[in-house]
N, C-alpha and C positions, 0 to 999 in steps of 0.2 A: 531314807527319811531326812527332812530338811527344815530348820528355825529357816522361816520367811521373813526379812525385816527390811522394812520401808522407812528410807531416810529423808525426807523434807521432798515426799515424791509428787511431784507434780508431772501435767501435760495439758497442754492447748495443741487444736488442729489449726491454728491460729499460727501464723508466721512470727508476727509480731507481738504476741498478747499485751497489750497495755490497763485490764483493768481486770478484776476476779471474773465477769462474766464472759472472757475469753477464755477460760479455760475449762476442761472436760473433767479434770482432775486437779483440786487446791489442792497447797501444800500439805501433806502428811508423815506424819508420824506412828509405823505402827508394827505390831508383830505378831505371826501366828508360828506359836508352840512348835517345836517339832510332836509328831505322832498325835494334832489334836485334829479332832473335827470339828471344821467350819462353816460356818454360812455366810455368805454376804448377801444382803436382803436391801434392795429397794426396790421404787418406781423406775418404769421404760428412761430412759432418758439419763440416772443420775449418776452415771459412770462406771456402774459394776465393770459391764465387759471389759472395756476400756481398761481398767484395773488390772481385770484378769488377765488380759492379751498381753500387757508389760509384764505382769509377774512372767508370766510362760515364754516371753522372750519374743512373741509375736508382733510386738509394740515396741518403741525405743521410746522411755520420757525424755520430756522436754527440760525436765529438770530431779534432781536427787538420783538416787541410787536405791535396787534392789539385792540385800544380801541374803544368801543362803547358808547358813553358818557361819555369820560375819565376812564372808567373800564378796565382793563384789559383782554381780555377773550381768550387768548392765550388757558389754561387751559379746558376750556369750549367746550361743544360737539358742533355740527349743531343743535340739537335741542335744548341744554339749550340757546344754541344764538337766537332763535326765528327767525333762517334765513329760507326763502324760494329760492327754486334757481330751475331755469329752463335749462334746459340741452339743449345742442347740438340736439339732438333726442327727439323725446316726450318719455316720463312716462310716462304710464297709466295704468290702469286695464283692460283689455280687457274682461275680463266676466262680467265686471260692468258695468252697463247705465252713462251716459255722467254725469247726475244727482248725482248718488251715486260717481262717479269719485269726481265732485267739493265737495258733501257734507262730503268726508270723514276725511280731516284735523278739520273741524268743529265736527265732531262725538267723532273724539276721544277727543276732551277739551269736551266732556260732553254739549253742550249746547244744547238748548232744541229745539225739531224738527219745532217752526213755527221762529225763529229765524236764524236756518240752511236755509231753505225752502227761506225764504224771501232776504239774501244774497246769496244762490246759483242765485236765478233768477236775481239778481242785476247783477252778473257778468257775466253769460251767454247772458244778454240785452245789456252787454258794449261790450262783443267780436261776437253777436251777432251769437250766436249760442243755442238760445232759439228752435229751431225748432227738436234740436239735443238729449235734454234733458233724453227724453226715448230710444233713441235708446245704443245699447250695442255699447262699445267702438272701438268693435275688426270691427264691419262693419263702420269706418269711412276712409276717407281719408287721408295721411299724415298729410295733412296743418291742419284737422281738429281735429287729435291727438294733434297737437302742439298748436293748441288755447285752447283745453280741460288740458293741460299740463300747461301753462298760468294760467289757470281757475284756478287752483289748488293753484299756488302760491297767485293767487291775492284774492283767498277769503274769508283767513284769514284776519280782521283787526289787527289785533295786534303785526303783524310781524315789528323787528326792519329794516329792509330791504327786498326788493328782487332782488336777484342775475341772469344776464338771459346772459347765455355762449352761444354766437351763435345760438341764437334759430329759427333765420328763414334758415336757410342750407337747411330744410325741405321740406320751403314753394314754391309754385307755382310765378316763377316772377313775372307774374301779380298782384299775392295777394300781394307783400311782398310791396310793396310802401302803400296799401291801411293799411294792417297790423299795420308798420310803426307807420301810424298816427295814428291808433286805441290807439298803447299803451303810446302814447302821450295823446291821449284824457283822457286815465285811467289815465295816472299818476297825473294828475290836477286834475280829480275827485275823487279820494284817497287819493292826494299828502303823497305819503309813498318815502320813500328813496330808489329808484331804479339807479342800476348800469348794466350798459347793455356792456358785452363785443362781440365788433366784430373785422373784417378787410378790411372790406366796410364802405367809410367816408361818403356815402352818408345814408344809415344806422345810423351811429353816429350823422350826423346833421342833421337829422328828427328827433332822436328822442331826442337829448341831449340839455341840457340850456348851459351845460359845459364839451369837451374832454379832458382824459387824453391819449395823445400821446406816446407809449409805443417803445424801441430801443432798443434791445441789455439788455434787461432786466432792463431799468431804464424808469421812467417816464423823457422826454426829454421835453415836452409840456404840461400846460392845461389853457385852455383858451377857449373862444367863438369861435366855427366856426369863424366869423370874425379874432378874432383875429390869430388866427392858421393860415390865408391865408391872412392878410393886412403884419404876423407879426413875419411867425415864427423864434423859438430861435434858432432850431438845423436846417443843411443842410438838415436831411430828414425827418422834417416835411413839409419845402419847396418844397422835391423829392415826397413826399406820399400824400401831402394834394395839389388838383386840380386837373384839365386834361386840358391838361396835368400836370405835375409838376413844379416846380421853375430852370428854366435854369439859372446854376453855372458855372462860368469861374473862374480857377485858373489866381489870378493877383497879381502884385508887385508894392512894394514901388519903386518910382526910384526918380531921382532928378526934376522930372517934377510933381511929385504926381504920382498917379494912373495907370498903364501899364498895357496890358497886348499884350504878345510878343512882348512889347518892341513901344508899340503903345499907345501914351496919351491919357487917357479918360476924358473926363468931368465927373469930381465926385467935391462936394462942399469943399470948402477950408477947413472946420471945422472936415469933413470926415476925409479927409487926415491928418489934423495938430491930432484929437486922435487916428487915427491907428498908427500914427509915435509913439506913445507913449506905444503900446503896447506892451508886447511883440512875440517875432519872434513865428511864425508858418505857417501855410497854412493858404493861405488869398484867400479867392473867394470873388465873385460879385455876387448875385443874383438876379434876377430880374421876376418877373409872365411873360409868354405868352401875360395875359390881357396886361399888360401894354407895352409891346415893341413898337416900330412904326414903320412903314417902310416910310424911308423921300429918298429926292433925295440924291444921290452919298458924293453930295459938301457940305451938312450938316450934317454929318455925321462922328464920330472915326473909326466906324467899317464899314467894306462893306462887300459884298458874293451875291450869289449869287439863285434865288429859287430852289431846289434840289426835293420837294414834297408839294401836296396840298391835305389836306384830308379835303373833306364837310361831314360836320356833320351834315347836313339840313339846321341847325340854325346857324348854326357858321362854320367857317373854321380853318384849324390851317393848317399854313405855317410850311415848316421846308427852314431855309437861311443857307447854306453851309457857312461858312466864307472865304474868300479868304486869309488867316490866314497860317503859314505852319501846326499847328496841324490841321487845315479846322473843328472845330467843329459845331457843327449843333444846330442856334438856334431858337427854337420853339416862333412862334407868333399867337397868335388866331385875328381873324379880324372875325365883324359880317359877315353875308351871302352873302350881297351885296357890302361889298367893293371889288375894284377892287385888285388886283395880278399885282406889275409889273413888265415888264420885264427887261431881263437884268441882266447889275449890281445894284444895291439896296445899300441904306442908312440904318442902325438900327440907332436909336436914341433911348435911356436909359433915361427916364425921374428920375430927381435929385429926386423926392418924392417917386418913387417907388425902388430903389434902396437899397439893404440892403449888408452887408458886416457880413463876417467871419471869426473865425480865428480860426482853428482845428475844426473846424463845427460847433461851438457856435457863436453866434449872438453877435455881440459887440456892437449894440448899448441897448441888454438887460441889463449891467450896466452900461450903461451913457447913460440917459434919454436925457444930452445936446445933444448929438450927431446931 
């Protein structure tokens, strides 16, 4: 097991980079825990792999340094790193048995055959593919290539991490929630240092203690599930982490406090007195679905009208058209059985649920007073 720590790590596939949008990966700063489990969660495009293929030695950046217990190992292949990493697609041997698949990382260190024997079967009873052992790789399933692919990473002990790039893309829906928790159960029975990149947050909060939330090539969040949705820092952690996402209204300072088109909000006095103090940018409002309410007309800043109701079995999510001239549309989840009313409608923005922005950063992430 291995403390991963990222110093000022950058990369551009750019020869030259001369401006942020040549690069794949800004500058960062960042570290994951020896023995914790990770996530890295974004959208196609925003660098995850990328990330991951430097940590694992598969990559060289263009700039900083990857340590592993404060060592430097920039330098250092994927194997002198002692990384395992599970791909997108399974790896496997196809003319090998399931068996000789997991024993082969252990064959090559040389260790002796009732010691291989005894950890193969350990890990084939955690993914629960003991049944599979003698069968040749190439007559398996997808889903069951990719837990034999797994196998492979996980049964080494001595690996300073394992790196797992989208590994259920493979699997059968049904399997993958059960999966899921399978490599949660391992990582507590191993507890080795695994980092799991996906773009499914439901994914990341099964299987993570801790997300790092990835934008435009920077890590923008990490935090607890919890907090990433009581809290987040950037507008599109708020857009990417729920279902729905965090409904944002462009709003201004005005002489009343709080506006937006020109319509007083109830926001706390303490809100308004340090945004006046900030400086000028784009200021939104954000607020969860969870929390909006629908009240009558007369208590209420905002009004609109319902526009859509999607049942989702368990829950419903309203969309309230605003009677607004931009008319934006904002999303409320209400349990199964609350009623829909008609009409014109009240939204009421509870003061605790309420977060503010300014260029898409969180402002009350440096003033705790807020």
């Amino acid at each position: 097991m291995a403390e991963i720590r990222l110093e000022q790590l950058a990369h551009s596939y750019h020869g030259a980079p001369s401006n942020p949008a040549d690069y794949a990966l800004r500058p960062m700063d960042h570290v994951w825990e020896q023995g914790g489990a990770y996530a890295l969660l974004g959208p196609s495009g925003c660098g995850k792999s990328t990330l991951l293929n430097i940590i694992s030695g598969l990559l060289v950046p263009s700039e900083g340094r990857v340590l592993y217990d404060g060592k430097s190992v920039n330098d250092l292949t994927p194997q002198q790193r002692n990384i395992a990493q599970v791909f997108q697609f399974p790896v496997v041997y196809d003319t090998m048995t399931v068996h000789d698949n997991l024993a082969f990382p252990l064959r090559n260190q040389g260790q002796p055959r009732e010691r291989i024997d005894a950890r193969v079967r350990e890990v084939a009873e955690a993914l629960e593919i003991e049944p599979l052992l003698n069968r040749k790789a190439q007559n398996l399933t997808a889903d069951e290539k990719q837990k034999v692919s797994m196998g492979r990473g996980l049964v080494r002990d001595d690996v300073a991490a394992i790196l797992f790039d989208e590994p259920l893309t493979v699997i059968d829906p049904q399997l993958k929630w059960r999966l899921r928790r399978k490599l949660k159960e391992i990582h507590q029975r191993f507890n080795v240092t695994m980092v799991y990149v996906t773009h499914d947050q439901l994914e990341a909060s099964t299987f993570a203690d801790k997300i790092a939330v990835m934008y435009e090539g920077q890590i923008v969040q990490f935090g607890t599930p919890r907090e990433l949705f009581e809290n987040p820092q950037h507008t599109f952690v708020g857009y990417f982490i729920g279902s729905p996402g965090m409904n944002l209204l462009d709003i201004a300072l005005g002489t009343s406090g709080v506006e937006f088109e020109g319509r007083a909000l109830a926001v706390p006095e303490a809100a308004v007195a340090r945004l006046r103090q900030r400086p000028e940018g784009r200021l939104q409002l954000g607020i969860r679905p969870e929390f909006v309410q629908l009240v009558a007309p007369e208590d209420a800043d905002l009004h609109g009208y319902v526009d859509l109701i999607q049942d989702q079995g368990t829950f419903k999510i309203v969309d309230v058209r605003l009677d607004t001239p931009s008319a934006p549309v904002i999303k409320v989840r209400l349990e199964e059985e609350a009623a829909v009313p008609d009409g014109r409608i009240g939204l009421h923005f509870p003061e605790a649920w309420q977060r503010f922005y300014i260029d898409d950063h969180l402002v009350e992430a440096a003033d705790e007073d807020l």
